[in-house]
N, C-alpha and C positions, 0 to 999 in steps of 0.2 A: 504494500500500500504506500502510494506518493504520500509524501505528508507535505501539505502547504506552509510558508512561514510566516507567522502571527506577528506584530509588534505592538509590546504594550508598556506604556510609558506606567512607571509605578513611581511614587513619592518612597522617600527613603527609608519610612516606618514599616508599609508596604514589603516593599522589599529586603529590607531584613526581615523579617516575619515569614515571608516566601522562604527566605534562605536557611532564618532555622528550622522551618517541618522539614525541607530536602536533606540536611545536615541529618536531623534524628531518624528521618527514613533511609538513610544512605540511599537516597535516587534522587537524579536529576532534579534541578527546576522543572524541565519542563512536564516531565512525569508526573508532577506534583498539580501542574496546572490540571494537563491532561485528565488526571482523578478529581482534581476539584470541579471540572466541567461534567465529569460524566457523573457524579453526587448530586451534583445542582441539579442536572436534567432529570437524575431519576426521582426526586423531590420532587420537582415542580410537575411532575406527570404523576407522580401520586398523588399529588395534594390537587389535583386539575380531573383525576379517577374519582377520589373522596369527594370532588364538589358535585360530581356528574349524577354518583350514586344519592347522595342528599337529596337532591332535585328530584331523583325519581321515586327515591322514599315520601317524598311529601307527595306527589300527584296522586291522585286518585285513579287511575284507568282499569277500565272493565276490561277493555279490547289490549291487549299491549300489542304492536306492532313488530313487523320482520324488524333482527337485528339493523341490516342494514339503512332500514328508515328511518329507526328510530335514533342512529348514531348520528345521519343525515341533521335530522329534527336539534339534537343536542347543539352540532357546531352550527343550530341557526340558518344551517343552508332550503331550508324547509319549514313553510308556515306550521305550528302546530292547528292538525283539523280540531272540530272540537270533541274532546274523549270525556268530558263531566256528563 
């Protein structure tokens, strides 16, 4: 896999901070970033799952719909019909 090269200006508090997790994990910076991006994202896609499921615990629907309309319906690409 090509890996692209990122540039990210960091203030110097920053930056040492970066530098001691890499130091106590004995791995790179950019290692270090590389796992803090892929934490962030699995966060944010659970907490983005957790708001999805919420939603659909408070609706009331008799009918539930095919997965796929229903996921349609979630990201808003799709009026909801009316299911009350």
């Amino acid at each position: 896999m090509l890996a692209e090269r990122l540039e990210v200006r960091l203030d110097p508090e920053r930056r040492r901070r970066l530098m001691e997790i890499a130091t106590s994990r004995r791995i790179p910076v950019s290692e270090v970033v590389r796992q803090m991006i892929d934490e962030t994202y699995q966060a944010v896609d659970r907490a983005e799952r957790l708001r999805a499921a919420e939603e659909l615990g408070r609706m009331e629907i008799e009918d539930v719909p095919e997965p796929d309309v229903l996921a349609r319906q979630l990201d808003g690409s799709l009026e909801f019909p009316d299911l009350y």
